[in-house]
C-alpha positions in Angstrom: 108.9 181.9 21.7 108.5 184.5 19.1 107.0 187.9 19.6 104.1 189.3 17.5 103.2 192.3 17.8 100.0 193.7 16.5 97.7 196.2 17.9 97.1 195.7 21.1 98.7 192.5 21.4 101.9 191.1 22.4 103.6 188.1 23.6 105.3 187.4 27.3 105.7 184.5 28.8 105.4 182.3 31.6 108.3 181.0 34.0 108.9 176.6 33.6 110.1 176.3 36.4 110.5 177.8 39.3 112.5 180.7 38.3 111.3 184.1 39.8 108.7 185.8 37.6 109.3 188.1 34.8 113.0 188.9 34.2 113.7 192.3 31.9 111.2 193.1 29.9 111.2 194.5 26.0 109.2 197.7 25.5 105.9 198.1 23.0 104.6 201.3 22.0 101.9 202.0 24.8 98.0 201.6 24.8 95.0 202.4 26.6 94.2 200.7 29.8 90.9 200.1 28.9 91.7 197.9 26.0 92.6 195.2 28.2 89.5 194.0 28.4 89.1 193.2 24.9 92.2 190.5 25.7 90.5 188.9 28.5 89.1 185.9 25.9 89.8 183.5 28.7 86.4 185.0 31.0 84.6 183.9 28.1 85.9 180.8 27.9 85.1 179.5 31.4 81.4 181.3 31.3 82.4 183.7 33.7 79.4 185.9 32.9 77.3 183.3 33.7 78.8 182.6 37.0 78.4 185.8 38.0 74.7 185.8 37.5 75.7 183.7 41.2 78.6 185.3 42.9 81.6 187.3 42.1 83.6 185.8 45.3 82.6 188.3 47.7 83.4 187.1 51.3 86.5 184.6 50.2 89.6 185.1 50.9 92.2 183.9 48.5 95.9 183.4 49.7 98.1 183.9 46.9 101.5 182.4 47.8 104.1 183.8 45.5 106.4 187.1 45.6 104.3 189.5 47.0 101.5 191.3 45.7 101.2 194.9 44.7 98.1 196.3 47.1 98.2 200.0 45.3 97.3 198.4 41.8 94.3 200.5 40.9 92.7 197.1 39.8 93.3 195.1 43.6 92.8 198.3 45.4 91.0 197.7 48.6 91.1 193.9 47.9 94.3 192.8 49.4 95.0 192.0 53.0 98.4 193.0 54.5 101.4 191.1 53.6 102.9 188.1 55.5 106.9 188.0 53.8 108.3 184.9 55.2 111.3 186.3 53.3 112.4 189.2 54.7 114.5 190.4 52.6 115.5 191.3 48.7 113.4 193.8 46.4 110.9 196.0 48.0 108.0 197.9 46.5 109.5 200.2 43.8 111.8 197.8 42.6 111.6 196.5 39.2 112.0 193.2 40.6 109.4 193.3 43.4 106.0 191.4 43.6 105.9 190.5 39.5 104.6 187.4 39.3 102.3 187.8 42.2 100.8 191.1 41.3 99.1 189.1 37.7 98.4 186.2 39.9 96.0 188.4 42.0 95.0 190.3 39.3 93.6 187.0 37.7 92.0 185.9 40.4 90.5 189.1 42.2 91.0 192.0 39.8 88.3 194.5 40.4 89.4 196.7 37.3 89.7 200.7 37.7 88.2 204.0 36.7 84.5 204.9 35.8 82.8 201.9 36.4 86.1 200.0 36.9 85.6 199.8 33.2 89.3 199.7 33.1 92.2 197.7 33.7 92.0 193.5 34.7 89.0 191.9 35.7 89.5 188.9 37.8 87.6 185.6 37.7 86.3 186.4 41.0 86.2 190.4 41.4 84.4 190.7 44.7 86.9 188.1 46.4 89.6 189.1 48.4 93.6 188.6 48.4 95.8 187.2 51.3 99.2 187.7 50.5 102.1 185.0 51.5 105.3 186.2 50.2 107.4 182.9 49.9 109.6 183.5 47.0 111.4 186.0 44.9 111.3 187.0 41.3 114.4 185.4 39.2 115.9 188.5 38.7 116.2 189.7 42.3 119.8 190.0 43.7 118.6 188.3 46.7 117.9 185.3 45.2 120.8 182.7 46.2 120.5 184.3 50.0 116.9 183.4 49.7 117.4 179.6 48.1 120.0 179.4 51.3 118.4 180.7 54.1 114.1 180.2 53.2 114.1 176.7 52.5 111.2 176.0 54.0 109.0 179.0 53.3 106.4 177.4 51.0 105.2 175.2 54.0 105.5 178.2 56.3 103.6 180.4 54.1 100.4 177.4 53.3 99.9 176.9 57.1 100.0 180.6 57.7 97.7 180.8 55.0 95.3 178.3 57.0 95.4 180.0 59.9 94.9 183.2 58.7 91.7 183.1 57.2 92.1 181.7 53.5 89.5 180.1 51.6 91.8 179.0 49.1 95.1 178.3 48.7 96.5 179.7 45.2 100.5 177.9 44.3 100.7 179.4 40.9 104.6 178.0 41.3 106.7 174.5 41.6 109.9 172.6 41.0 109.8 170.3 37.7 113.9 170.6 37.5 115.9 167.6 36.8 116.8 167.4 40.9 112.7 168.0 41.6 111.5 165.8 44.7 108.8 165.3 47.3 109.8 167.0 50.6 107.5 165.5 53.7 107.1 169.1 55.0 105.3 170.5 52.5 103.6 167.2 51.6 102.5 167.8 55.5 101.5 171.4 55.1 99.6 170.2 52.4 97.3 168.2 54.3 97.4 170.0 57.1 95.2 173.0 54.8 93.2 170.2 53.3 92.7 168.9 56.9 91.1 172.5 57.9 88.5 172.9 55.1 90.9 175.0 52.4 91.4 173.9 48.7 95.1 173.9 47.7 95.4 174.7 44.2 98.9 174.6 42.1 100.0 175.2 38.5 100.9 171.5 37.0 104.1 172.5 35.7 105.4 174.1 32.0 107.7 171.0 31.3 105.7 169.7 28.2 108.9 170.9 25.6 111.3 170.1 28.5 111.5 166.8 30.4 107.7 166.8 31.4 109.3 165.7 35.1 106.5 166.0 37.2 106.3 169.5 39.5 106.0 169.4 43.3 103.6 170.8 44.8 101.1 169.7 42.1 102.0 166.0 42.3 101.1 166.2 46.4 98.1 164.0 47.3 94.8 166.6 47.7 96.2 169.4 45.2 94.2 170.7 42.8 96.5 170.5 39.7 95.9 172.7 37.1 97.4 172.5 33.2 97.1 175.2 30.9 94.9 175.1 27.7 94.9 177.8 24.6 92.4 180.2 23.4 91.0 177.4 21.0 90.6 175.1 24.5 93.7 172.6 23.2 96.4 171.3 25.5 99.3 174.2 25.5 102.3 172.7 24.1 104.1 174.2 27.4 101.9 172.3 29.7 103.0 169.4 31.9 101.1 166.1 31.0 100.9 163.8 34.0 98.9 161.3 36.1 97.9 164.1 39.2 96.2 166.9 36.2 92.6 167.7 38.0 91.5 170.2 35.4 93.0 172.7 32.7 92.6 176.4 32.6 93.3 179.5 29.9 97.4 179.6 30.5 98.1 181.1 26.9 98.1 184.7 25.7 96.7 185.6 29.7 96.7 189.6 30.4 97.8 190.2 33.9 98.3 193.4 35.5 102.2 194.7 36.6 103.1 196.7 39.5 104.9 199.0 36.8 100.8 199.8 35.6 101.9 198.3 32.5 99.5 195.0 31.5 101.5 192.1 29.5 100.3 189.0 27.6 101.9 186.2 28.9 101.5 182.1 29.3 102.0 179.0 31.9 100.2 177.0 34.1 100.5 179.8 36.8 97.5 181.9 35.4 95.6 178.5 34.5 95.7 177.9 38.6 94.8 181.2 39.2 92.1 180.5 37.3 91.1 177.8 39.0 91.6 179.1 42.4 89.4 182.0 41.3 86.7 179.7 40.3 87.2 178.4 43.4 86.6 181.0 45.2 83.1 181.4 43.4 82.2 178.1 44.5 83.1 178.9 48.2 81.0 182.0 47.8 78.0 180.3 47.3 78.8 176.7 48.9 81.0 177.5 51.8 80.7 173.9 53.8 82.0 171.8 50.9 84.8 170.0 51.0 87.9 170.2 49.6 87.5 166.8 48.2 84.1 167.6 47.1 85.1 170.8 45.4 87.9 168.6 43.5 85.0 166.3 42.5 82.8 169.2 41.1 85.3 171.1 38.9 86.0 167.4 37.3 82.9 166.4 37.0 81.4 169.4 35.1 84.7 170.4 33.1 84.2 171.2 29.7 85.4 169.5 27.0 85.6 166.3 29.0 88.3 163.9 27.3 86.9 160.1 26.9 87.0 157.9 29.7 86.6 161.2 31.9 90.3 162.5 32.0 93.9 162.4 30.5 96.9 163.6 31.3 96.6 166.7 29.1 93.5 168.4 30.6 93.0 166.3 33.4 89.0 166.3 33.4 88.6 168.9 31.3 88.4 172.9 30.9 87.3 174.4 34.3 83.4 175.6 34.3 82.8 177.8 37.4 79.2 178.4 36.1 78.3 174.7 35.5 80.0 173.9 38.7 78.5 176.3 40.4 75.1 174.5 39.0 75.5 171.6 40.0 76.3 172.3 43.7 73.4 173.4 45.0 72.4 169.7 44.6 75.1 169.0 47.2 75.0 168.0 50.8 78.6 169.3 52.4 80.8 166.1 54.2 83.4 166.7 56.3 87.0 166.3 54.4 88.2 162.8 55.4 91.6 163.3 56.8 94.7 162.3 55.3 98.1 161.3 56.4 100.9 163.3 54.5 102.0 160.2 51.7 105.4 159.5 50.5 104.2 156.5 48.8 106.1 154.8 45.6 102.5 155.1 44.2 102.4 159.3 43.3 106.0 160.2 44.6 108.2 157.1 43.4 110.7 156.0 45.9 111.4 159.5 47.1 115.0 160.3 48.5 117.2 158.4 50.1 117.9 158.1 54.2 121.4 160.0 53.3 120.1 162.6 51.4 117.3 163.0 54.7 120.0 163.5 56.7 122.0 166.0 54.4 119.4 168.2 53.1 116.9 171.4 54.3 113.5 170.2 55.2 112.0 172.4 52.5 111.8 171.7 48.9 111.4 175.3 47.7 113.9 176.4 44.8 116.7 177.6 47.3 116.6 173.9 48.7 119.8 171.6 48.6 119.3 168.6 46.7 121.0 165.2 47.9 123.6 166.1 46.2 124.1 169.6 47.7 123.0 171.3 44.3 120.4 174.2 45.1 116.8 173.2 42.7 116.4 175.6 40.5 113.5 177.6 40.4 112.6 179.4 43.7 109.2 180.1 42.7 106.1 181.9 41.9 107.3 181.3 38.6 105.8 178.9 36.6 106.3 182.2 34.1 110.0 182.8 32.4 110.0 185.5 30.5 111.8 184.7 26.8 110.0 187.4 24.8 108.0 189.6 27.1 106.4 192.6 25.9 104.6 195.7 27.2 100.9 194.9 26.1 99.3 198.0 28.2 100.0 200.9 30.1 
């Protein structure tokens, strides 16, 4: 994707895949923190003012699933739990390739901004909500990578149970698998439910795939998920974006600020902001509404999307542009039901025909990026990614 550059402005990118977050990233001259929030058009474009009037999130937990989240970021500071790393090993805090992808995914969801006021830095969708961090991944361009992909097969469904028992209120995936080998693995598909079973949203990014294949991306296409597809600044389907049957709702995914553990801010664009988006919103509702369902949440953010397409939903934009505000609205007219449980599905219906009884008996339990395909081939994309950086560049510092 082509840079422009202009003042205060700049393009990254998003990861399609699951490729760990931003690899190297090009250099801009510098800018004052406290323009950032003048690039925060998607707030405005999901009436996040008007929510607020409500809630900003305070008492919700969030678990960001991802590769690690920077707690010392003047703009999370005091908002993030301690770290659960189900990997154990790679880059640390310091490294260039530590906690990238998962540091803007907080940002977006629970950025409380910085300095007098906080009138500085990223303000999240949810400012006053607070950040569980589930460390299941690692950026692309971490050495540690392949060991990971061999030895952390199944951290994704480690990481959303933990995340369940732990005390989240939402469950953020801003990551999947849309490769070529991509597939439905029973033991994240049972994670799944097992979160949705407890009370907690699960909320993933539908997949960048839209130039490329537009396969569909696990854990989005899992029965329950909140599936989130990105939309642009002039509320259109992002060329990037996955279009398939499971889209809930869409999000801002294009031209997103997140925050860096470098204290740099960059403009970048996938469906991994427009679920942190969502999750955010989510964590609004839960705010205000803390006995709905998961299944009635689902229902609420389609119902009052904006933008609705005819006949209620498409493939694009699924319902419509999240409205935390209008949703937010409309709940107090709500009477909470208990989630109806679910078995974990590998039906032909959402999944196809799934894999087949040798590849069962060959292959990792887990699906995550570092997992062997039937064939023995390691899926590409370990993560947290739904962001791959082609042009990235310094929007902030």
């Amino acid at each position: 994707m082509p840079v422009t550059r202009a003042p205060l402005r700049a393009a990254a990118a998003l990861t399609t895949v699951l490729t760990a977050a931003l690899a190297p990233l090009l250099t801009a001259a510098p800018a004052r923190a406290d323009g950032i929030r003048a690039q925060e058009w998607a707030l405005e474009a999901i009436h996040a003012q008007d929510a607020w009037r409500t809630t900003k999130g305070k008492g919700v937990t969030v678990a960001v699933l991802d590769t690690g989240v920077d707690a010392d970021h003047p703009d999370l500071r005091g908002s993030v739990a301690p770290e659960k790393d189900l990997i154990g090993f790679g880059a640390g805090p310091g490294d260039p390739q530590w906690a990238v992808h998962g540091t803007g995914m907080a940002g977006i969801i629970a950025g409380h901004g910085h300095g007098p006021e906080k009138g500085d830095g990223v303000l999240g969708i949810a400012p006053e909500s607070r950040i569980l961090p589930v460390r299941v991944i690692l950026e692309d361009d971490d050495p540690a990578r392949k060991r990971a992909r061999a030895e952390r097969a199944g951290a994704l469904a480690d990481g959303i149970r933990y995340a369940a028992d732990h005390g989240a209120d939402v469950i953020n995936l801003s990551l999947g698998d849309d490769s070529a080998s991509a597939h439905p693995e029973p033991r994240e598909d049972a994670a799944v439910q097992y979160a949705l079973g407890k009370g907690i949203p699960v909320v993933a990014s539908a997949g960048n795939g839209g130039e490329e294949g537009n396969r569909a991306s696990y854990p989005a296409a899992y029965p329950g998920v909140i599936a989130v597809t990105a939309v642009d600044r002039y509320g259109s389907r992002a060329d990037f974006s996955t279009r398939h049957w499971y889209a809930t709702v869409a999000a801002p995914g294009d031209e997103v600020a997140t925050a860096n553990p470098d204290r740099t801010y960059y403009e970048g664009w996938g469906t991994s902001p427009a679920a942190a988006f969502v999750s955010g919103s989510i964590a609004l509702i839960r705010a205000a509404h803390p006995r709905l369902s998961p299944a009635q949440i689902r229902q609420l953010l389609m119902a009052t999307a904006q933008d609705r397409p005819d006949g209620g939903r498409d493939d694009d934009r699924g319902a419509g542009t999240v409205d935390p505000a209008a949703a937010l609205k409309a709940a107090a007219d709500l009477e909470p039901a208990a989630q109806k449980p679910a078995p974990a599905a590998h039906t032909a219906r959402h999944f196809g025909p799934g894999r087949t009884a040798e590849a069962h008996g060959t292959a990792p339990a887990g699906w995550f990026p570092w997992t062997a395909a039937a064939a023995g081939t390691a899926l590409l994309a370990a993560a947290a990614a739904l962001w791959r950086d082609r042009h990235p560049t310094r929007l902030f510092r």
